[in-house]
C-alpha atoms as an extended CHARMM CRD file, in Angstrom:
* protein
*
       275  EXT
         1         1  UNK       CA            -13.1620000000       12.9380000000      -23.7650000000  PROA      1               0.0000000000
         2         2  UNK       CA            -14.7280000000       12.4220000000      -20.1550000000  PROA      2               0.0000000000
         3         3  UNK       CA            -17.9360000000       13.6360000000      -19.2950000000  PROA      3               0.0000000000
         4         4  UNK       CA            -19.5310000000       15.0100000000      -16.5580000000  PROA      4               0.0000000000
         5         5  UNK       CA            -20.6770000000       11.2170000000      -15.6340000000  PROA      5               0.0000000000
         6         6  UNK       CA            -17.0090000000       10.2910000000      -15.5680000000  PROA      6               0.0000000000
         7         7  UNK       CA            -15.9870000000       13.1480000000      -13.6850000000  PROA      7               0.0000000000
         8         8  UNK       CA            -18.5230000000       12.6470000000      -10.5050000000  PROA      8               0.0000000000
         9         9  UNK       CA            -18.3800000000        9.4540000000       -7.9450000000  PROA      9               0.0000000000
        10        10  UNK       CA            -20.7980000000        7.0270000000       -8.7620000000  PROA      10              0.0000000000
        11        11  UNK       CA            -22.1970000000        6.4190000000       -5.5250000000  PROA      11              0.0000000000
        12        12  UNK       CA            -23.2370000000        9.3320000000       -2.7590000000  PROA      12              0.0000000000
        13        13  UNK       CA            -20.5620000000        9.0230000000       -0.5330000000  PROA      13              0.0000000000
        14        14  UNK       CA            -18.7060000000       12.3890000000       -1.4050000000  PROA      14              0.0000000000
        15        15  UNK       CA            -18.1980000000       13.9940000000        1.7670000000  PROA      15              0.0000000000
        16        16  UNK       CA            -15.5680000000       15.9270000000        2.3320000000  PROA      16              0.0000000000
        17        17  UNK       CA            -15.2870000000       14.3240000000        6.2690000000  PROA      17              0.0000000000
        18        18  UNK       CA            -15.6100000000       11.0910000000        4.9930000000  PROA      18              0.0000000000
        19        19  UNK       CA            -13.1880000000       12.0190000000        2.1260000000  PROA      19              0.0000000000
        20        20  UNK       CA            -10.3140000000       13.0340000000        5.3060000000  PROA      20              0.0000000000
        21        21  UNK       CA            -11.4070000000        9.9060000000        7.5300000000  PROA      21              0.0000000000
        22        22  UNK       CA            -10.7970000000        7.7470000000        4.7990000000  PROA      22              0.0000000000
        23        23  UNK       CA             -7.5850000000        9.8330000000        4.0290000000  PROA      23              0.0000000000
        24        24  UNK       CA             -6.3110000000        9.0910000000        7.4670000000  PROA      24              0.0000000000
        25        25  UNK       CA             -7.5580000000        5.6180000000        7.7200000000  PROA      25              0.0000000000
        26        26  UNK       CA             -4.8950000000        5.1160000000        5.0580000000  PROA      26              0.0000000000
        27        27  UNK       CA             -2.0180000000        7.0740000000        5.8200000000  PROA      27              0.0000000000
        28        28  UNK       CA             -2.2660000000        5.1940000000        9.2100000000  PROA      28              0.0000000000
        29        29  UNK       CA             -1.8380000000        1.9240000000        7.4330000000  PROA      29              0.0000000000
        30        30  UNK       CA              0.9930000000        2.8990000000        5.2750000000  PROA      30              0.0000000000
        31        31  UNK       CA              2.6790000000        4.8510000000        7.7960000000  PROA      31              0.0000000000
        32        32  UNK       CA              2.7850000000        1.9820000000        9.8410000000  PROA      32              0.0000000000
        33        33  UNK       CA              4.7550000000        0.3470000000        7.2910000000  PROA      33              0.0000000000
        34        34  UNK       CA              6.9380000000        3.5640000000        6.3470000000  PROA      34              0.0000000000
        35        35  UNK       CA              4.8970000000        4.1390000000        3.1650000000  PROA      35              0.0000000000
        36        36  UNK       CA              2.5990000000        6.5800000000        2.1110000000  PROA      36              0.0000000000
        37        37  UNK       CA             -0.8680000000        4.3230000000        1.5370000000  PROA      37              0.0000000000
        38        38  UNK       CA             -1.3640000000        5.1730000000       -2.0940000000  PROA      38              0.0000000000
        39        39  UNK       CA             -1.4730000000        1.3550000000       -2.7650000000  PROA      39              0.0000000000
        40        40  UNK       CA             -4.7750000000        1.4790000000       -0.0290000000  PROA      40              0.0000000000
        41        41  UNK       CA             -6.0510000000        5.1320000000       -1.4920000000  PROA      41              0.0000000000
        42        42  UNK       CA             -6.7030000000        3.2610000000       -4.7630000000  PROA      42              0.0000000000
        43        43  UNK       CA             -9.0200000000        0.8020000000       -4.0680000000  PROA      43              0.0000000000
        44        44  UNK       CA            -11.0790000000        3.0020000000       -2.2940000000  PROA      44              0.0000000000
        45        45  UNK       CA            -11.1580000000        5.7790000000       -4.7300000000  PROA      45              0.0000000000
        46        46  UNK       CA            -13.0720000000        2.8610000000       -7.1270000000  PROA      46              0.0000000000
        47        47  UNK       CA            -14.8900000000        0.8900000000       -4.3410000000  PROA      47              0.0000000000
        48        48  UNK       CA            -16.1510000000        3.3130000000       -1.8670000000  PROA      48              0.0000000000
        49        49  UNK       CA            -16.3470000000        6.7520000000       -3.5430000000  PROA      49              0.0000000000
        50        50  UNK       CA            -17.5890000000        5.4880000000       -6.6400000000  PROA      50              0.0000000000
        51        51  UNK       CA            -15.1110000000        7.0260000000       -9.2730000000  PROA      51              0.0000000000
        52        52  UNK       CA            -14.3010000000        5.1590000000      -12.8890000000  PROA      52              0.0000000000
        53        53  UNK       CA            -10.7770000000        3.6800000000      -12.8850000000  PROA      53              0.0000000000
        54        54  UNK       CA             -8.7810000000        6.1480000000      -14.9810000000  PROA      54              0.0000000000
        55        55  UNK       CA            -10.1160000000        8.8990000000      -12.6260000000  PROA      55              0.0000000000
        56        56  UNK       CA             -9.3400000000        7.2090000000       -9.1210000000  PROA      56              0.0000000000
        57        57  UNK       CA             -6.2740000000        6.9170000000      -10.5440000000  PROA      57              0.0000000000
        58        58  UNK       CA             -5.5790000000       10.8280000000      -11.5480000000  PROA      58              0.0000000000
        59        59  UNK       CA             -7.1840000000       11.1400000000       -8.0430000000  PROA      59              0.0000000000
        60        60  UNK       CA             -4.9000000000        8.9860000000       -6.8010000000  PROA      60              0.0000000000
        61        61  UNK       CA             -1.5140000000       10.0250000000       -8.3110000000  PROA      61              0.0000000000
        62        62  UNK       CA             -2.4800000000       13.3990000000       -7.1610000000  PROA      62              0.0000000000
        63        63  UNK       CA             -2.8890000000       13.1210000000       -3.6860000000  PROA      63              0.0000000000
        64        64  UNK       CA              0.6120000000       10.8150000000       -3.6790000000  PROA      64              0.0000000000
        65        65  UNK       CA              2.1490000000       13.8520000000       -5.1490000000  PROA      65              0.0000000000
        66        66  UNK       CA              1.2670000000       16.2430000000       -2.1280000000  PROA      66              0.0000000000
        67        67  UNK       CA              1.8700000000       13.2160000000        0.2100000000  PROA      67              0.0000000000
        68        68  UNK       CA              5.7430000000       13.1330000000       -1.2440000000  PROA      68              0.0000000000
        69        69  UNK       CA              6.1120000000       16.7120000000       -1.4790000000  PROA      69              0.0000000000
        70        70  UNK       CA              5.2550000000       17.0470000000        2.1850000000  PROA      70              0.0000000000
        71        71  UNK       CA              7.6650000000       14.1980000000        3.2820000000  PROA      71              0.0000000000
        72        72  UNK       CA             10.2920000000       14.9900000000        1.4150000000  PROA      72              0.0000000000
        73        73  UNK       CA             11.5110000000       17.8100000000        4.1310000000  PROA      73              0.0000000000
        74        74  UNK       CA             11.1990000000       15.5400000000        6.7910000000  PROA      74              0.0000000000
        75        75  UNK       CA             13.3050000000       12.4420000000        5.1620000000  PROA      75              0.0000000000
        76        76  UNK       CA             15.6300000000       14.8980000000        4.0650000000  PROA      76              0.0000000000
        77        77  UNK       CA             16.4120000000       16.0630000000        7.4720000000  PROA      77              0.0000000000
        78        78  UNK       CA             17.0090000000       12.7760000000        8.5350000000  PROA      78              0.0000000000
        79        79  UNK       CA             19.5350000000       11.8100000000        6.1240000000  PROA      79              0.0000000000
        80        80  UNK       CA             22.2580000000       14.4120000000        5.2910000000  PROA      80              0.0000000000
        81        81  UNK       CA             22.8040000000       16.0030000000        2.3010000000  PROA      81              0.0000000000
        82        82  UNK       CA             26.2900000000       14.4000000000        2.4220000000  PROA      82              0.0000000000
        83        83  UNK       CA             24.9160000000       11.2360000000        2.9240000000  PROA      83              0.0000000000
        84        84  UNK       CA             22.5550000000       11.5020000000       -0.3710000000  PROA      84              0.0000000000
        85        85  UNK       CA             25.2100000000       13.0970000000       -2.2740000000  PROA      85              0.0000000000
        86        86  UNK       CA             27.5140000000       10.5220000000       -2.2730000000  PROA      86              0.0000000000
        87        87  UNK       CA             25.0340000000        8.5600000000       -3.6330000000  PROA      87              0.0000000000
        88        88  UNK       CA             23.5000000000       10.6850000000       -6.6600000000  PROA      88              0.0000000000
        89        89  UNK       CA             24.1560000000        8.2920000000       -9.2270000000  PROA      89              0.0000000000
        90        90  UNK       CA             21.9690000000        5.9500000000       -8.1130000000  PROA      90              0.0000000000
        91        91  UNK       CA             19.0710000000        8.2130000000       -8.4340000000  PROA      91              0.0000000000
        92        92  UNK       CA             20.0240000000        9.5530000000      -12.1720000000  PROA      92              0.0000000000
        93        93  UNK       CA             20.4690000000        5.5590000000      -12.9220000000  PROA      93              0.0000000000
        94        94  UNK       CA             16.8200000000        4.6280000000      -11.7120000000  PROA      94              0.0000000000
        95        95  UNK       CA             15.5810000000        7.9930000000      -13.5360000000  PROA      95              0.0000000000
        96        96  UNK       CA             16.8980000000        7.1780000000      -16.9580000000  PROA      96              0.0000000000
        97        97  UNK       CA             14.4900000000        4.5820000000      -16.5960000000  PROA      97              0.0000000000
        98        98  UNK       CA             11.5350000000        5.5610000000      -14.5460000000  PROA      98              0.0000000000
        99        99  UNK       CA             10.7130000000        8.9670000000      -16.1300000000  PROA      99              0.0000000000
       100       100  UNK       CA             10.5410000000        6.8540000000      -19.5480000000  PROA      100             0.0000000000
       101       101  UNK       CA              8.4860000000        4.1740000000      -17.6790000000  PROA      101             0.0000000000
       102       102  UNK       CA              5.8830000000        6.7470000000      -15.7230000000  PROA      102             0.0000000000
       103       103  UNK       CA              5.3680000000        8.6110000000      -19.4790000000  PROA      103             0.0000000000
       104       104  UNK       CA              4.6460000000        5.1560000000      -21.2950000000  PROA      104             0.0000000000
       105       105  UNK       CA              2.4970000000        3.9020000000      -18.2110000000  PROA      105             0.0000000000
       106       106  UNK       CA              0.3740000000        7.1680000000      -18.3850000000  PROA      106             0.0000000000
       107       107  UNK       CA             -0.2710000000        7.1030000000      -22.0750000000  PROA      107             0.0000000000
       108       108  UNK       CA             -1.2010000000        2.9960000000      -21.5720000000  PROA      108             0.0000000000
       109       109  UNK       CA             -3.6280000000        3.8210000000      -18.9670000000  PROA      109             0.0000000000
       110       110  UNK       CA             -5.3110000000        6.7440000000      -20.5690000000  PROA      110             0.0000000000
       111       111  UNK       CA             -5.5560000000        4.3940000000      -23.9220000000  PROA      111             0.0000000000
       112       112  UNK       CA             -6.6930000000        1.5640000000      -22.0020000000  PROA      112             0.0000000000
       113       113  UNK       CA            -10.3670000000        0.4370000000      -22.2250000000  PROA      113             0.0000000000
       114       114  UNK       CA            -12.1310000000        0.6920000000      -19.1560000000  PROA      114             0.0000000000
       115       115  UNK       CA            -12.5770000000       -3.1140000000      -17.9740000000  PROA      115             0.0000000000
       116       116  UNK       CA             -8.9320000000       -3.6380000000      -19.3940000000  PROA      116             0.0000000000
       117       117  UNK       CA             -7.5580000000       -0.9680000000      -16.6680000000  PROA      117             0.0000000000
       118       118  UNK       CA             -9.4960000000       -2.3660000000      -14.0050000000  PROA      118             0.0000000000
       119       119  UNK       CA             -8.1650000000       -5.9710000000      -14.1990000000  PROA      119             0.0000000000
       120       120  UNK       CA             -4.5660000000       -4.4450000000      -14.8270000000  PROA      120             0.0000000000
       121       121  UNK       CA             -4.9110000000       -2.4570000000      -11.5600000000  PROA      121             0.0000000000
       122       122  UNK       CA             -6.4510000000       -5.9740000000       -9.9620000000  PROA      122             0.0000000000
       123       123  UNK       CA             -3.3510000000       -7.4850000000      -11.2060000000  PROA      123             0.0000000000
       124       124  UNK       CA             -1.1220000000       -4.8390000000       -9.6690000000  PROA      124             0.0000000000
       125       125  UNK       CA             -2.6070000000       -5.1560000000       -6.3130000000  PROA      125             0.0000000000
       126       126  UNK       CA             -2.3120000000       -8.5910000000       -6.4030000000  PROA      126             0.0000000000
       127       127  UNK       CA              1.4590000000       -7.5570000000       -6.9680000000  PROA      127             0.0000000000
       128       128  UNK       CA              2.0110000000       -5.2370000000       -4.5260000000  PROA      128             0.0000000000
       129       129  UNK       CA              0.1740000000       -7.4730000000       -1.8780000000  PROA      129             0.0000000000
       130       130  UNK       CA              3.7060000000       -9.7250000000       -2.6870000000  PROA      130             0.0000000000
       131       131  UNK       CA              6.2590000000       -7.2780000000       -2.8910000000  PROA      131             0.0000000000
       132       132  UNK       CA              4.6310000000       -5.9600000000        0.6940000000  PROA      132             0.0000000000
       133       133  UNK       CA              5.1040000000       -9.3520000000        2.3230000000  PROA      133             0.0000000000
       134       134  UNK       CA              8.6600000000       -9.9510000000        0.9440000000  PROA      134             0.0000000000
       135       135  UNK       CA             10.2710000000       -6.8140000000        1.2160000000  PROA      135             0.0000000000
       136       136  UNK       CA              9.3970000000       -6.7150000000        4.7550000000  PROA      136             0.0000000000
       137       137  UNK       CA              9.4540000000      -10.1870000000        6.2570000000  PROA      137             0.0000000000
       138       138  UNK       CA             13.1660000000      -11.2100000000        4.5460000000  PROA      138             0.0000000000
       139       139  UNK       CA             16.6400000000       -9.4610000000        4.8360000000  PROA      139             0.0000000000
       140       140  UNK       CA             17.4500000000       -7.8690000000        1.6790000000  PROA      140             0.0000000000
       141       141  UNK       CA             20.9860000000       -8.3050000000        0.9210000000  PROA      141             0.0000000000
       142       142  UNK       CA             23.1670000000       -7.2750000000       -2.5360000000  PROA      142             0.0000000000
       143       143  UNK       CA             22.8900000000       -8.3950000000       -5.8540000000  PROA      143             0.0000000000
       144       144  UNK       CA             26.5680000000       -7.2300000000       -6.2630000000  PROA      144             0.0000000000
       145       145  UNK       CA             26.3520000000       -6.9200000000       -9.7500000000  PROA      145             0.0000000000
       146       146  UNK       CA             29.2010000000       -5.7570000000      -12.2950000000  PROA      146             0.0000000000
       147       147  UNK       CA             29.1480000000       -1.8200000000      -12.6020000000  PROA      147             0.0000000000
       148       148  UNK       CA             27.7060000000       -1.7600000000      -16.8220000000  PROA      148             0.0000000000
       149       149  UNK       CA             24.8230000000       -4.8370000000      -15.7160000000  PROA      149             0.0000000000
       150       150  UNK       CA             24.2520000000       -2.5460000000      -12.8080000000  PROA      150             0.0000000000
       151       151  UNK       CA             23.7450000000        0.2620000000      -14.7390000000  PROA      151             0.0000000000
       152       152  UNK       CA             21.3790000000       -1.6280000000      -17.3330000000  PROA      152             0.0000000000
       153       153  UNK       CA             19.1890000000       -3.0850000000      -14.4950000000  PROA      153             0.0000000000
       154       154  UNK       CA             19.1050000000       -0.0090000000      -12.8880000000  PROA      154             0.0000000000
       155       155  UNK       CA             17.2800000000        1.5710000000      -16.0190000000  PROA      155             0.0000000000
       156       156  UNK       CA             15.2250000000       -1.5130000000      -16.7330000000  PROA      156             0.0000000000
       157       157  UNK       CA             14.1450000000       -1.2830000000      -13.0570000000  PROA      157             0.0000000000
       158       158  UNK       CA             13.1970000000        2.2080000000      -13.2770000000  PROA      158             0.0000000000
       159       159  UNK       CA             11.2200000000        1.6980000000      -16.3420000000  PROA      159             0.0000000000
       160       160  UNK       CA              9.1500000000       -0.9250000000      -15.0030000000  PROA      160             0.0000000000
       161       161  UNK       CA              8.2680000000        1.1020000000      -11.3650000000  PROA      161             0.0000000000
       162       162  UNK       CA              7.7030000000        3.7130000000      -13.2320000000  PROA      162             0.0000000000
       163       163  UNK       CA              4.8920000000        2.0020000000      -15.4300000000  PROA      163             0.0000000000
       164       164  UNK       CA              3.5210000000        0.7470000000      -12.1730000000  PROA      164             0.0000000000
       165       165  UNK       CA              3.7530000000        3.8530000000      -10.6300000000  PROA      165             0.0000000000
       166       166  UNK       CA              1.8600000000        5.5210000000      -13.2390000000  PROA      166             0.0000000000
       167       167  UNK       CA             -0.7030000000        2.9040000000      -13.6480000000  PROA      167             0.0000000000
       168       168  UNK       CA             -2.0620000000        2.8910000000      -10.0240000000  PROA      168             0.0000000000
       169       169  UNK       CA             -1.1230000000        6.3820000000       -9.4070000000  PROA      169             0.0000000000
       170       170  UNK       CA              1.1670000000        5.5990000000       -6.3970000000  PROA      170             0.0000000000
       171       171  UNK       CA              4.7040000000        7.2000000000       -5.7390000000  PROA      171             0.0000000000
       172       172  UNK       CA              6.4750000000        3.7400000000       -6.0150000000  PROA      172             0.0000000000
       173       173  UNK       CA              8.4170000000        3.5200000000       -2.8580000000  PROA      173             0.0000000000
       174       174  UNK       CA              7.1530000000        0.1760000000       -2.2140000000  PROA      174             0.0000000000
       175       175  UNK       CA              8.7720000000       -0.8900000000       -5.2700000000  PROA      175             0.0000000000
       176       176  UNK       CA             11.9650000000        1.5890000000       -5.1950000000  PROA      176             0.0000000000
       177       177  UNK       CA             13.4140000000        0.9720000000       -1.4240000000  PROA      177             0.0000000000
       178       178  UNK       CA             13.8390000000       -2.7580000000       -2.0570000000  PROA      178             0.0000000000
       179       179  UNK       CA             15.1970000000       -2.1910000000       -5.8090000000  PROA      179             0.0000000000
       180       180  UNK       CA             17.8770000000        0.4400000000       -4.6520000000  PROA      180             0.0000000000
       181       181  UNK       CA             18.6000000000       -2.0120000000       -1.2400000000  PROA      181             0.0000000000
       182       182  UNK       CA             19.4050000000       -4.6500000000       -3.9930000000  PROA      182             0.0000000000
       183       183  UNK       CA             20.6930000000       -3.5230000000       -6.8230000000  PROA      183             0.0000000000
       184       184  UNK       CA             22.9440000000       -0.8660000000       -4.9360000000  PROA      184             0.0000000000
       185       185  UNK       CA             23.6630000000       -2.2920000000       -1.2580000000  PROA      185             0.0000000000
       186       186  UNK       CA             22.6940000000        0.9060000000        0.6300000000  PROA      186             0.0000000000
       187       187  UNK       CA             21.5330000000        1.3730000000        3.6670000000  PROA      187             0.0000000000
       188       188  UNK       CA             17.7140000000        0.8850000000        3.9030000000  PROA      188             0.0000000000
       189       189  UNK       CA             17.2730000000        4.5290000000        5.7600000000  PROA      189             0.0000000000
       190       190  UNK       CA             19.3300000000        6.2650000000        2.8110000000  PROA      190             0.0000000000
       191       191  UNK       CA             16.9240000000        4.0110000000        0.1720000000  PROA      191             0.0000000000
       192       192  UNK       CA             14.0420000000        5.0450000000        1.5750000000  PROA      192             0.0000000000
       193       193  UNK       CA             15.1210000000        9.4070000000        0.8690000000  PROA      193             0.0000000000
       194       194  UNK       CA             16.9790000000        8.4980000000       -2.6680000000  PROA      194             0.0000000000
       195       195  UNK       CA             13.2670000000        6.7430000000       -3.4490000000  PROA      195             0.0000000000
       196       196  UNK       CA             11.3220000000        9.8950000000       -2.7090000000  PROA      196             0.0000000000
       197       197  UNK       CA             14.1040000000       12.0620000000       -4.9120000000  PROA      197             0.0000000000
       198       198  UNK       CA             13.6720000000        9.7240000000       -7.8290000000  PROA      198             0.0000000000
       199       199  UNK       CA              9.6150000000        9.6280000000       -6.8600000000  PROA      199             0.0000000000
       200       200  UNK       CA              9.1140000000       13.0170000000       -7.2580000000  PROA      200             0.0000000000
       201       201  UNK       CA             10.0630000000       14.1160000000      -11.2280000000  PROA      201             0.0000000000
       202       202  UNK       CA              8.6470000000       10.1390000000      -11.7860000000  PROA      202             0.0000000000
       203       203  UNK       CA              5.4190000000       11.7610000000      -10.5670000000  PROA      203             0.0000000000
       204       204  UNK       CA              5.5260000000       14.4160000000      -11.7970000000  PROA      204             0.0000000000
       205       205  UNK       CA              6.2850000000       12.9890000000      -15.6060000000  PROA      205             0.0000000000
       206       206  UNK       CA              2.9370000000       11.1450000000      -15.6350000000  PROA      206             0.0000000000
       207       207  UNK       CA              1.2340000000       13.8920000000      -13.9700000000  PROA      207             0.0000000000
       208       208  UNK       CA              2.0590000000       16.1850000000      -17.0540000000  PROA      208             0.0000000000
       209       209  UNK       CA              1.0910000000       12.7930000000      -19.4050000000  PROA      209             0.0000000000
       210       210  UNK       CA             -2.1770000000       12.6380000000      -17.7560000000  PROA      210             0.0000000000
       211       211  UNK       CA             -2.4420000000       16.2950000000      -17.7400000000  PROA      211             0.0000000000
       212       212  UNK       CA             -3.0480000000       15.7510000000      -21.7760000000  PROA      212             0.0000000000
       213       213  UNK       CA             -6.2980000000       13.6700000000      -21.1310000000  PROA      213             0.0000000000
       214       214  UNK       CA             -9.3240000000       14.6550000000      -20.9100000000  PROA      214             0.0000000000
       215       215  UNK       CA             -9.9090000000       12.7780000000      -18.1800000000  PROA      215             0.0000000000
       216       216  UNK       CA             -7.7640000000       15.0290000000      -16.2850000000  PROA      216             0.0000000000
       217       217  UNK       CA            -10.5030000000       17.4650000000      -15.9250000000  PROA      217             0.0000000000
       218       218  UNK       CA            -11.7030000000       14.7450000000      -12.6400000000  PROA      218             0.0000000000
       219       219  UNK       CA             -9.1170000000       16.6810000000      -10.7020000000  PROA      219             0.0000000000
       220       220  UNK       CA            -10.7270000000       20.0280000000      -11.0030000000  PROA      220             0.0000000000
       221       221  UNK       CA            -14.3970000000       18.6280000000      -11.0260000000  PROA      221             0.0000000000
       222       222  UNK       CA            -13.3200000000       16.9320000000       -7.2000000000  PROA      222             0.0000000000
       223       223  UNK       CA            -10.6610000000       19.2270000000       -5.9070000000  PROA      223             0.0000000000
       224       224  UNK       CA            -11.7350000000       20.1640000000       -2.4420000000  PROA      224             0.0000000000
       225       225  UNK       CA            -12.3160000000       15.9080000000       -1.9080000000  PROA      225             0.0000000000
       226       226  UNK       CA             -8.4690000000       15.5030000000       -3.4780000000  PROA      226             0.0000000000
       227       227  UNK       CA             -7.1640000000       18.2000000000       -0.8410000000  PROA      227             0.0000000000
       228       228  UNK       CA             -9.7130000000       16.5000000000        1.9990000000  PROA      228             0.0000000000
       229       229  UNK       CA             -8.3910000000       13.5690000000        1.6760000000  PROA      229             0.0000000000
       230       230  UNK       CA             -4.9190000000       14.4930000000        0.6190000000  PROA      230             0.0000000000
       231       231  UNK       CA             -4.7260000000       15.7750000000        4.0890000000  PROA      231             0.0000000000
       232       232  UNK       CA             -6.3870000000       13.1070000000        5.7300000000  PROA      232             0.0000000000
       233       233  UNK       CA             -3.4910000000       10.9600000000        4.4770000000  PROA      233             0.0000000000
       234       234  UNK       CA             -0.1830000000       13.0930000000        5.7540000000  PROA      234             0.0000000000
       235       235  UNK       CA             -2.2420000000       13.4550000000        8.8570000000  PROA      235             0.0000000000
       236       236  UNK       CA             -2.8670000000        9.7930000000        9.1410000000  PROA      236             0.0000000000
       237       237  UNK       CA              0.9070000000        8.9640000000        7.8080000000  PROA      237             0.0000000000
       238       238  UNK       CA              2.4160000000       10.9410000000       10.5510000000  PROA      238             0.0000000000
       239       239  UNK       CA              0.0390000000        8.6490000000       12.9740000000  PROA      239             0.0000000000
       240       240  UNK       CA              1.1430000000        5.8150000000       11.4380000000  PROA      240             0.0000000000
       241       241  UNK       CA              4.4300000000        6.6650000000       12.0080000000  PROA      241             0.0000000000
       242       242  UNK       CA              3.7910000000        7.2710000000       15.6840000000  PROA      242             0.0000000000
       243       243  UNK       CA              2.4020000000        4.3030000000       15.9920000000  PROA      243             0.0000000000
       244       244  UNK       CA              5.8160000000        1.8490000000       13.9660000000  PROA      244             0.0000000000
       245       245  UNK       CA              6.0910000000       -1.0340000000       15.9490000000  PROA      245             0.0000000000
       246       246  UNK       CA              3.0110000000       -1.3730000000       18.0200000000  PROA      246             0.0000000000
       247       247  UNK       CA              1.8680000000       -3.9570000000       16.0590000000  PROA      247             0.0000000000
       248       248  UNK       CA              3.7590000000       -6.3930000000       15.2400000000  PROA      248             0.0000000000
       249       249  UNK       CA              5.0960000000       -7.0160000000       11.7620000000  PROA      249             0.0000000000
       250       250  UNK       CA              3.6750000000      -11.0730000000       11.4440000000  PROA      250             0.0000000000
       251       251  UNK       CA              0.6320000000       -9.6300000000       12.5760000000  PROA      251             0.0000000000
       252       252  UNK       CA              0.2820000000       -6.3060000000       10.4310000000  PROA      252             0.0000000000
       253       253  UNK       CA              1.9230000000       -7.4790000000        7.3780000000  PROA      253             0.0000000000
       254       254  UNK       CA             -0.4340000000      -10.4060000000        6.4890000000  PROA      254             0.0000000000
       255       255  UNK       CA             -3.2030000000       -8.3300000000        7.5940000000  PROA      255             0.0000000000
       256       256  UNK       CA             -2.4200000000       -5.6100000000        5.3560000000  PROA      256             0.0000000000
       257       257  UNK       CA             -1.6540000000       -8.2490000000        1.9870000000  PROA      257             0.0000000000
       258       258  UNK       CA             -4.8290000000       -9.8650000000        2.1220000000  PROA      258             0.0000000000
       259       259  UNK       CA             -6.6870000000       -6.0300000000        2.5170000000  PROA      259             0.0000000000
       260       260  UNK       CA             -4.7470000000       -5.7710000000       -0.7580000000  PROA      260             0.0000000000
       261       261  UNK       CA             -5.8880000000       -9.0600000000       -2.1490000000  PROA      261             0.0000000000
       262       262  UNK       CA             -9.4830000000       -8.5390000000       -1.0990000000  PROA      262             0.0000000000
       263       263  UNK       CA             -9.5510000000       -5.2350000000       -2.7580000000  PROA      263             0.0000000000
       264       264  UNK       CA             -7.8690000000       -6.4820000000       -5.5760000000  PROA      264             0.0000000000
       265       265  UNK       CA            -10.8480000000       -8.4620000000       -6.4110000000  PROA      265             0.0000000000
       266       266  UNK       CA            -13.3630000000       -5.7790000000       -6.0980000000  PROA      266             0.0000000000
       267       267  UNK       CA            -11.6170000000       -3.5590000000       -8.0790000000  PROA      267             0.0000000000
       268       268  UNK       CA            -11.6440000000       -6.7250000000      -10.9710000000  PROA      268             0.0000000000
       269       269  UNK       CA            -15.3090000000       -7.2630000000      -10.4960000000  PROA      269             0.0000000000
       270       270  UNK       CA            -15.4880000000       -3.4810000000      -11.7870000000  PROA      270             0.0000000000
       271       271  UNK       CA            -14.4420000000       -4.6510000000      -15.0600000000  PROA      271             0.0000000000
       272       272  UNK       CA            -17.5830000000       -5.8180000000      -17.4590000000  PROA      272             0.0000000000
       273       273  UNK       CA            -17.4940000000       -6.3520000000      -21.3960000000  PROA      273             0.0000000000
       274       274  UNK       CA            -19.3810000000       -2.8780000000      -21.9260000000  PROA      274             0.0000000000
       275       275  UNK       CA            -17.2610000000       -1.5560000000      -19.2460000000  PROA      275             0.0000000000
């Protein structure tokens, strides 16, 4: 059961403006890239606000759930309906997988001990800082794989982003655009709204497992930070996506891996034997 300890930040940085600069700081970065900045939000959450790892990542899975729910509208206006609808199989094949994967991920991390969850999430980082730097800087192409080893990769797919997902509290769409531009050969614009539709219930799955911890009483203890910087973030995102292509990729990519890396390793110093 968390206490009140493991509810508050550790260190006296909990101000709502700095809670929304930091927000936007991040949803700049990712929306620079076309993600959300959950990946960024994480790190933080432990580093600079001060908060134990299984409740930066509640934190953090929260505010990625707002961030989706907001974008959803907007990358749904962009693609059609017909255009997604041709392609709804995709999404129940990934969620067969990931809604089993964001459930077993949540109940990992909430059983985890503390310095075992912080060098997971180091780990993590360290893995999205690769998948960042590939998916971005080569051409994805098809797998073209038969329709039943399709189907099977599909699900083992969605199980694993939706372990990672859980885990570090992001939405996954780092991990789902490339995956569906692989396995399935569709355009990258229609990956990026069938990611966000097979996001959302993955969230919301490990929201409800987390929901069951007691640990899950951070959100309410820190709600008017979570909106704060919730808001920071769309705001920032929709800056970020103002701002695609000003800098360029060989520049901002790199750049943006080794912020990864770096926090990676604070986030494992975190993690002590009476952790």
């Amino acid at each position: 059961m968390a206490t009140v300890k493991d509810l508050a930040p550790a260190h006296p940085t909990h101000e709502t403006p700095l809670a929304f600069g930091a927000g936007a700081a991040i949803g700049v970065l990712g929306g620079m890239i076309g993600l959300g900045g959950a990946e960024f939000r994480l790190p933080l959450l432990i580093s600079l606000f001060g908060f134990a790892a299984l409740s930066a990542v509640i934190l953090n899975k929260a505010m990625s759930l707002v961030v989706v729910i907001t974008a959803l509208p907007a990358r749904l206006a962009a693609v059609s309906f017909t255009g997604l609808g041709a392609h709804w199989t995709i999404a129940i094949n990934l969620l067969a997988g990931s809604l089993l994967g964001a459930w077993a991920g949540a109940s990992w991390a909430v059983r985890m001990r503390s310095a075992t969850l912080y060098k997971v999430l180091a780990i993590l980082m360290v893995g999205m800082a690769a998948a960042l730097v590939l998916t971005h800087s080569t051409a994805l192409g098809s797998l073209a794989l038969p329709g039943p080893v399709q189907a099977v990769a599909g699900v083992a797919a969605g199980f694993g982003i939706g372990v990672v997902a859980a885990i570090m509290g992001v939405a996954g769409g780092e991990l789902l655009i490339p995956t569906i531009v692989l396995l399935y050969g569709v355009d990258i614009k229609i990956a990026g709204s069938l990611s966000l539709l097979v996001s959302l219930p993955t969230m919301l799955v490990a929201f409800a497992r987390y929901s069951r911890d007691g640990s899950f009483a951070v959100l309410g203890a820190n709600l008017r930070f979570t909106a704060f910087m919730a808001t920071g973030s769309i705001v920032g995102a929709l800056l970020g996506g103002l701002l695609l292509g000003v800098i360029p990729d060989m520049v901002l990519l790199p750049a943006l891996a080794i912020i990864l890396l770096i926090s990676a390793v604070k986030v494992a110093r975190h993690a002590t034997p009476t952790a």
